[in-house]
Steps between C-alpha positions, in 0.01 A plus 500: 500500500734325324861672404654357169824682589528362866383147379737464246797501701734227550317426104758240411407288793109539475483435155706153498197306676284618207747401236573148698119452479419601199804216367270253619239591241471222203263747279667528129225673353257671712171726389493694783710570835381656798752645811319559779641709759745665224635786683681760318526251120883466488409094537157491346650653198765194473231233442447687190817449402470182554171425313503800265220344334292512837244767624658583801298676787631657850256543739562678852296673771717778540410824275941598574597174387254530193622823461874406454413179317328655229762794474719271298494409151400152400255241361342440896124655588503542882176576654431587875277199696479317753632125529220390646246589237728381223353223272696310192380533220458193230814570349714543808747266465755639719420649857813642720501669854845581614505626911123583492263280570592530908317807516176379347298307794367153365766443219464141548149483410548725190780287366294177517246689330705679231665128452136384393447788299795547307538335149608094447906507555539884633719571706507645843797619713528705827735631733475576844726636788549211778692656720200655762686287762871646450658740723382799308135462542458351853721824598230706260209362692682567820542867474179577316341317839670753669360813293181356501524387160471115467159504411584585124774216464454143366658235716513224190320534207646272310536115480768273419577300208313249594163682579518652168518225344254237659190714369654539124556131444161446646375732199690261257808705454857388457720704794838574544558680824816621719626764753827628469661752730710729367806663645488896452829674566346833530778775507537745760564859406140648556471661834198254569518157517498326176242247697266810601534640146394132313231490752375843445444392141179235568474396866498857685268636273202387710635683804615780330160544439312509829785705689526885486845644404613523858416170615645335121820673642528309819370170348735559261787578705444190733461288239805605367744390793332196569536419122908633526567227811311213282647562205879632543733631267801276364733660248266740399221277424178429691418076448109498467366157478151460287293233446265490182229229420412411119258319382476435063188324427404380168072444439417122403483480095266254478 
């Protein structure tokens, strides 16, 4: 289950990889505009702002996050599905997935796919979390190990720039891709661990899942300190380094 409350904190620093992508994006006048993966709408509902003349769609496989999404006023249909089935339609000429696609096994095949299927000169962008190798998740996949928990973790599920774009140029599109990692200054003031609570949001979800309440108290607790020694406290601030890949592809025109 996915908690629109718990995932939106730390919002300011979650939404600027979505706003960084989606700055990329040459459309001027788009038909229609897909989100996939669009969580609770706050961001889905800016790309009709920015093509108000658009038919903008938010789709997510989360019933809570479709929930909250469609709670709020504005000219956005969200519908509950899953990523994997979606298909563009012939008039899709913008497709966005902001911190998403990770979860959805064989991504890489569906983009090639959705990059032959899409319209002549649509645009597709995406946004993944690169940072399954930092400090945070190698000390997640530790302590799960040790509650007998590893089995429902990822180890890297994403590629890099590069493997992204190989198969999209292949397909005849134009690429820009990049990684940046950003430097989150996470205040301290909650008695968890500002690291523990960001993770809580997405990546301890899984875990969360397969571990009564007892044993989600011990992981949790563990986790916690190892987390605290990793990532220490400087003036009130936790640094949390996090790397992001983006691809934008644009579909051959001719």
């Amino acid at each position: 289950m996915w908690d629109p409350a718990v995932y939106r904190r730390f919002g300011d620093q979650r939404s600027r990889p979505f706003l960084d992508l989606v700055a990329r994006i040459g459309a001027r006048a788009p038909r229609a505009v897909v989100d996939l993966g669009c969580g609770p709408g706050e961001l889905t509902r800016t790309l009709a702002e920015r093509w108000p003349g658009a038919r903008v769609t938010g789709l997510d496989s989360s019933p809570e996050m479709i929930a909250k999404a469609a709670a709020a006023p504005g000219p956005v249909a969200y519908r509950l599905g899953d990523i994997a089935d979606w298909r563009p339609g012939p008039d899709t000429d913008v497709v966005v997935s902001n911190a998403a696609l990770q979860w959805v096994p064989g991504h890489r095949e569906m983009l090639t796919r959705w990059a032959a299927e899409l319209p002549a000169g649509a645009w597709l962008a995406l946004q993944v979390p690169g940072n399954f190798a930092a400090a945070s998740h190698r000390l997640l996949r530790a302590t799960a190990e040790r509650h007998g928990a590893a089995h429902v973790l990822r180890e890297s599920p994403v590629d890099d720039p590069a493997g992204y774009a190989a198969p999209l140029v292949d397909a005849g599109a134009e690429v820009d891709a990049w990684e940046t990692t950003y430097l989150h200054l996470l205040p301290v003031g909650d008695p968890d661990h500002p690291v523990l609570r960001w993770l809580e949001g997405t990546a301890l979800r899984p875990v969360r899942a397969v571990l009564d309440a007892g044993a989600w108290a011990a992981f949790r607790a563990e986790l916690a300190g190892r987390l605290a020694e990793a990532y220490p406290e400087r003036h009130g601030r936790v640094a949390f380094p996090f790397r992001r890949i983006f691809v934008v592809a644009r579909t051959a025109t001719a």
